[in-house]
N, C-alpha and C positions, 0 to 999 in steps of 0.2 A: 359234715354236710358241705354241701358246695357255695359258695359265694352267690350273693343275690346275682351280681353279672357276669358271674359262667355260668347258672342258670337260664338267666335269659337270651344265652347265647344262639343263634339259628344262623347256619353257614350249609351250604351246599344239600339241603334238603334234608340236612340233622338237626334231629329236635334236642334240649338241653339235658336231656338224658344220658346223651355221649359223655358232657361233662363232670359228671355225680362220678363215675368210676375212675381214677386215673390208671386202673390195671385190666380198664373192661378191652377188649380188640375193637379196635376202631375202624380196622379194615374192611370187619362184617358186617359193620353197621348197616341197617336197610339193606344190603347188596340183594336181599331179594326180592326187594317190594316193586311191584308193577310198575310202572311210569306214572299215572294216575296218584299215587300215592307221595312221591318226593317233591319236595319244597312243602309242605305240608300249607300250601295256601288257601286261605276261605278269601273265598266269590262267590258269583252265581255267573251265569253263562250271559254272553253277550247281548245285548237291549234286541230284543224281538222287535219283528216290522211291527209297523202302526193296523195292521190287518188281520195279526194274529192274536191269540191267545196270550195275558203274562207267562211268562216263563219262570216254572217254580224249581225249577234247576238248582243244585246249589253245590259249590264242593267246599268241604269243610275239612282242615287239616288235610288235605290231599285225598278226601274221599269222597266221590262222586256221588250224589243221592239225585233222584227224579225230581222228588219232592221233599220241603223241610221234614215232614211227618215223618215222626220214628217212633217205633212202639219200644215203648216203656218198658226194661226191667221186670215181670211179674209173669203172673201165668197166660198170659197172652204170647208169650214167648220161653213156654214151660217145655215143648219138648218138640221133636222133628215136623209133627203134624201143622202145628199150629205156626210154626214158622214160614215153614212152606207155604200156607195159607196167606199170610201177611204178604210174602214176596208176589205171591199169581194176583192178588188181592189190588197191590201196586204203593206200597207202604214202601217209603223210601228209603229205610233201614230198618233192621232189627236189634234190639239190645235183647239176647237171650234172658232166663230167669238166673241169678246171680249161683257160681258154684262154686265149691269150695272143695279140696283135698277129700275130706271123707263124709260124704251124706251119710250116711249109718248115726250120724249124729244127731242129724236132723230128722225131729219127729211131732208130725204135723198133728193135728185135733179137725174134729168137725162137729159142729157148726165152727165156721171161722171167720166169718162176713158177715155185718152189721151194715142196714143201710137209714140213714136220717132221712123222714119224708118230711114236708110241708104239712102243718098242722099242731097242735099243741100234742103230748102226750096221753092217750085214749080217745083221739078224735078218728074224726074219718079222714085219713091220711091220701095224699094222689102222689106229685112226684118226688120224684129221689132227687135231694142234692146233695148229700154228703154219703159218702160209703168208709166202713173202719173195715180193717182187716188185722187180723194175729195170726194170718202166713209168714212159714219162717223161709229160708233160701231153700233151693233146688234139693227136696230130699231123694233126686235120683242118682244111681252111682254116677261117676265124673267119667268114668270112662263109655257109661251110655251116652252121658251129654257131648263127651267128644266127639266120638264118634258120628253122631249126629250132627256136630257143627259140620266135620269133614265132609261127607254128605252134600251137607246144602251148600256151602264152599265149592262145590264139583258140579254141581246142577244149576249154581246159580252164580258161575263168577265173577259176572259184572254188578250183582248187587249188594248191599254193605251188610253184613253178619260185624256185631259188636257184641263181644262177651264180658259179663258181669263177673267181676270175680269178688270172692272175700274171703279172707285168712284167718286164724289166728297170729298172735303175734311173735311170729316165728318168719324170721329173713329165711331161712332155709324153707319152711313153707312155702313163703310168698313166692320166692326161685323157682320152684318145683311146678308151683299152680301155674305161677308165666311163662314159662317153659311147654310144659305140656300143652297149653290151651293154646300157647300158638304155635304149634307147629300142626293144628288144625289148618290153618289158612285162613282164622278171624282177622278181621279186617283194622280194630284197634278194640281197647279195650277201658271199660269202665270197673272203674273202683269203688266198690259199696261203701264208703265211710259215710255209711248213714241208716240203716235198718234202724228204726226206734226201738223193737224188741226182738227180744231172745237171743241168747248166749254173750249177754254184755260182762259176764264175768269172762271171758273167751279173751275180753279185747277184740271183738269184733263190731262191724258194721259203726253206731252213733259211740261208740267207745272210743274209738279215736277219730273221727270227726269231731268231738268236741272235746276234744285234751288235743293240741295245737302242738305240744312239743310230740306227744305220740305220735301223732299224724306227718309233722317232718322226718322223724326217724324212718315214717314204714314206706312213706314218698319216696326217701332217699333209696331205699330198696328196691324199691318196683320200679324205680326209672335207671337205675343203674343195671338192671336187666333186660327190659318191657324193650323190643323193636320195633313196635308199634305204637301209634297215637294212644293216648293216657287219657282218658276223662276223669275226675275228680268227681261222685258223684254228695253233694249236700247237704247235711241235717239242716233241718229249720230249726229245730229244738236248740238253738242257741242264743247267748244275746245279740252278737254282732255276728251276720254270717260272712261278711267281710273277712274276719280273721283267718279263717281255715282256706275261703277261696285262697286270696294273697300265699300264705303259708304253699301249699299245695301249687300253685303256679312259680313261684319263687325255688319248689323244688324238682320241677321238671316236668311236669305235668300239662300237655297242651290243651285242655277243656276242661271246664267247670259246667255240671250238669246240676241244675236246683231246681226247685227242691222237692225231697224224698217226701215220705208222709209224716204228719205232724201229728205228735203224741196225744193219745184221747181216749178218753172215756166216751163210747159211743149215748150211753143212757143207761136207766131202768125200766124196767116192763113193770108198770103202776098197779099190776092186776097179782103179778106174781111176786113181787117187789128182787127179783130175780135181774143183774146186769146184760146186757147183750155184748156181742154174741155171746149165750151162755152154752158154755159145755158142763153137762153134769150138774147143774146148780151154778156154776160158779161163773167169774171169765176173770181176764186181765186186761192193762189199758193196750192199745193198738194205737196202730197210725192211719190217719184220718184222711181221705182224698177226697175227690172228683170238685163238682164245679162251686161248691160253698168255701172250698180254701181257697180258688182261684185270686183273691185278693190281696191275698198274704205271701203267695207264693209271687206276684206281680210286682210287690213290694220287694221282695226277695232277691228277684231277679233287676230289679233296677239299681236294687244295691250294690250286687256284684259288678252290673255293667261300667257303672257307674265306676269304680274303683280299678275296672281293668282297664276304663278309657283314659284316667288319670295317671294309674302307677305303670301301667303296661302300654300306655300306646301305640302304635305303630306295628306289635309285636304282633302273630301270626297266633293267635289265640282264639279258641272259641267257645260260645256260649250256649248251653240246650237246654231250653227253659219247659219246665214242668210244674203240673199243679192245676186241676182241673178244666181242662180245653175237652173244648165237648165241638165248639165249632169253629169254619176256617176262619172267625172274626175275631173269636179267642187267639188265635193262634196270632193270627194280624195283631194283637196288645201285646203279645212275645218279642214279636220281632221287631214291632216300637222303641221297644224296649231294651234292644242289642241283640237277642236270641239270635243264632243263626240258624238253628231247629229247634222243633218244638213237639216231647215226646207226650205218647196219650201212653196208658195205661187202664186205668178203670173204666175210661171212655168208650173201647172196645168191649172190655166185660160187660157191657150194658148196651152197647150199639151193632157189636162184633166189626168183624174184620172189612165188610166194605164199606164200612162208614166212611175209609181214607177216599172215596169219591166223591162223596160229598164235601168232606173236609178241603178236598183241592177244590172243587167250585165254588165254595164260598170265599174262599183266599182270594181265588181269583175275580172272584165278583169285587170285593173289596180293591183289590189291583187297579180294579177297570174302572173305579168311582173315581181313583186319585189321579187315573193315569200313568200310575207306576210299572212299569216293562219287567222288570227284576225284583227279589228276592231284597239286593241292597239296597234298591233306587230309595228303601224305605227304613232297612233297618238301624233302629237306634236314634231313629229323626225324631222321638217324641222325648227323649233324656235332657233334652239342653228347656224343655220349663219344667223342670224339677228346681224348687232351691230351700232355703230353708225359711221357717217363718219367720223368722225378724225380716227378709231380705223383702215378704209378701207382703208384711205390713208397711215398709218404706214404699214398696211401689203402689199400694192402693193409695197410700196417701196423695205421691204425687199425679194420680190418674185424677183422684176428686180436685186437687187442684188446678189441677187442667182443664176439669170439666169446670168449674166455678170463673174461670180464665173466659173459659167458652162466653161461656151465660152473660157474660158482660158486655157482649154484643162488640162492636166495632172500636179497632182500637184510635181510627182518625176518619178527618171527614172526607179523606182519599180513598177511605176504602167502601165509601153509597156506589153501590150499580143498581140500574135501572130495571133487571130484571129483579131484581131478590130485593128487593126497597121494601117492601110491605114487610116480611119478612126481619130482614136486618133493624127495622122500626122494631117489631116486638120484641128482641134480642135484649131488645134494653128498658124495655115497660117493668116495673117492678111490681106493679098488683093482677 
């Protein structure tokens, strides 16, 4: 594996991927990436007049989006239809549904989607805040889904296509899968080390996301090939999610995308004593979303930011925070937060595709409360009152004693003025 600083390397619009191979051709690196795309810089576009609209512009590793909002990994992004939807729709990227070398492998069930409503179990239930799912990745052939990126690639080339990939643990695999999938014209590419279920004996998806030494090994793979932007995509299902971001940016990887869905048992149906979603009688546990995890996933992501602003500063890294955003003021605690976008997923399955217009107006209603022009003018400004509790309790204490400082009224008799006299008198009355 490559050194933490030839990893962190970034010269002339090459990302630290050039680094990882010392026999890869470095002459071809990017030579055919648009302009748009080299120096791999995140911004957002310059401070709009005081007359207009904020400006939800953003380009992120050299990729230009309208808006932060990117639809999520899942079946909102399952096949040509629904993509294309998204793009006329006005959703500022797409992450395809994740694919992998042979679907023939992958073999789905229905019922497959559990949703938690409000209310105790056999009550009269109203809205949904939690949804589970036991979908596994794209069980359509890789060559239908290419072919379809190509497609939307060619009818839509100024807008961002990001493909999901996941392998087994096979380097000649992973070659083969980045290889083929970009020579569609996807725009950069996300790596699933994070599905909670199905084919963990595979080595896929949360299998190496959470085994750290795996996950450098199969990093060190896909970036010593990948010509395009790398996201790293997150299991929560771990103790410190720290470790795999780090790991996975240390190996060439320019995005960390968190977090995926978190491992659950949605319930039991108290009538039939039968688990949900049940197929046949039966089910297994899934992975948990929409807006009841949004707090954990908040946490999540401040962890990461948090550790990329310390170990990584300055570097051309980015952040795409997931995990229940339902609205643009969700989205606005993201990019508080570091987020430089911020992907929905279930939020669509429940809202559909033009919900992203609303999701821009509320962003920007929010923009317009603070005053903020840009996308940056704000992200990451709410990380620095984060600290640890002993640090909370040192400073409450010296706030009471400030206030007690207060209460004592005047510290000499220089300091009576004539308007606040009354005043300044009771400052010091003790009953």
């Amino acid at each position: 594996m490559a050194s933490m600083s030839s990893a962190l390397t970034r010269f002339s619009g090459l990302s630290s991927k050039t680094t990882l191979s010392p026999d890869f051709d470095h002459s071809s690196r990017r030579t055919f990436l648009p302009p748009n795309r080299v120096g791999l810089k995140i911004s957002s576009s310059s401070s709009a007049a005081a007359d207009s609209e904020p400006d939800l512009s953003v380009t992120v590793n050299g990729l230009k989006m309208p808006n932060p909002f990117v639809i999520g990994s899942g079946p909102p992004g399952t096949n040509y239809t629904v993509m294309k939807r998204a793009f006329d729709e006005g959703w500022g990227a797409v992450i395809a549904k994740t694919v992998s070398l042979d679907a023939s492998k992958v073999i789905n069930v229905t019922p497959r989607y559990a949703r938690l409503k409000t209310g105790s179990n056999g009550s009269a239930k109203t809205d949904v805040i939690g949804w589970q799912n036991i979908e596994l990745i794209s069980d359509r052939p890789l060559e239908t889904m290419l072919k379809e990126f190509k497609q939307l690639k060619q009818e839509y080339p100024d807008r961002i296509l990001i493909a999901s990939i996941m392998e087994e643990y096979s380097k000649t695999g992973w070659e083969e899968l980045i290889d083929r999938v970009e020579q569609t014209g996807v725009d950069a590419l996300e790596i699933n080390f994070s599905c909670p279920h199905g084919m963990p004996e595979r080595r896929m998806g949360a299998a190496v996301g959470q085994d750290c030494a795996l996950l450098e090994e199969v990093c060190g793979w896909i970036n010593a090939k990948a010509t395009v932007p790398v996201w790293a995509k997150m299991t929560p299902n771990i103790t410190d999610i720290t470790e795999p971001a780090r790991v996975s940016l240390k190996s060439g990887c320019e995005g960390i995308a968190a977090i995926n869905t978190i491992m659950s048992v949605m319930g039991i149906d108290l009538k039939t004593l039968h688990p949900e979603p049940c197929v046949e009688g039966y089910s297994t546990p899934g992975g948990y979303s929409y807006k009841a995890v949004r707090p954990i996933a908040l946490a999540k992501v401040m962890n990461i930011a948090q550790m990329m602003k310390s170990e990584f500063g300055g570097k051309d890294y980015s952040l795409s925070g997931i995990g229940g955003v339902e609205t643009g003021y969700d989205a606005a605690e993201f990019i508080l937060l570091g987020s430089n976008t911020v992907q929905v997923c279930t939020g669509v399955m429940v809202h559909g595709y033009g919900h992203v217009k609303t999701l821009c107006a509320e962003l920007q209603d929010f923009m317009k409360q603070h005053n903020f022009s840009t996308i940056e003018d704000f992200r990451g400004h709410s990380l620095q009152y984060f600290t640890t509790h002993t640090d909370l309790v040192r400073r409450q204490k010296e706030a009471i004693e400030q206030r007690k400082a207060e209460r004592k009224g005047l510290k000499s008799d220089k300091d009576w003025t004539g308007d606040g006299f009354v005043k300044e008198t009771e400052s010091m009355v003790s009953n």
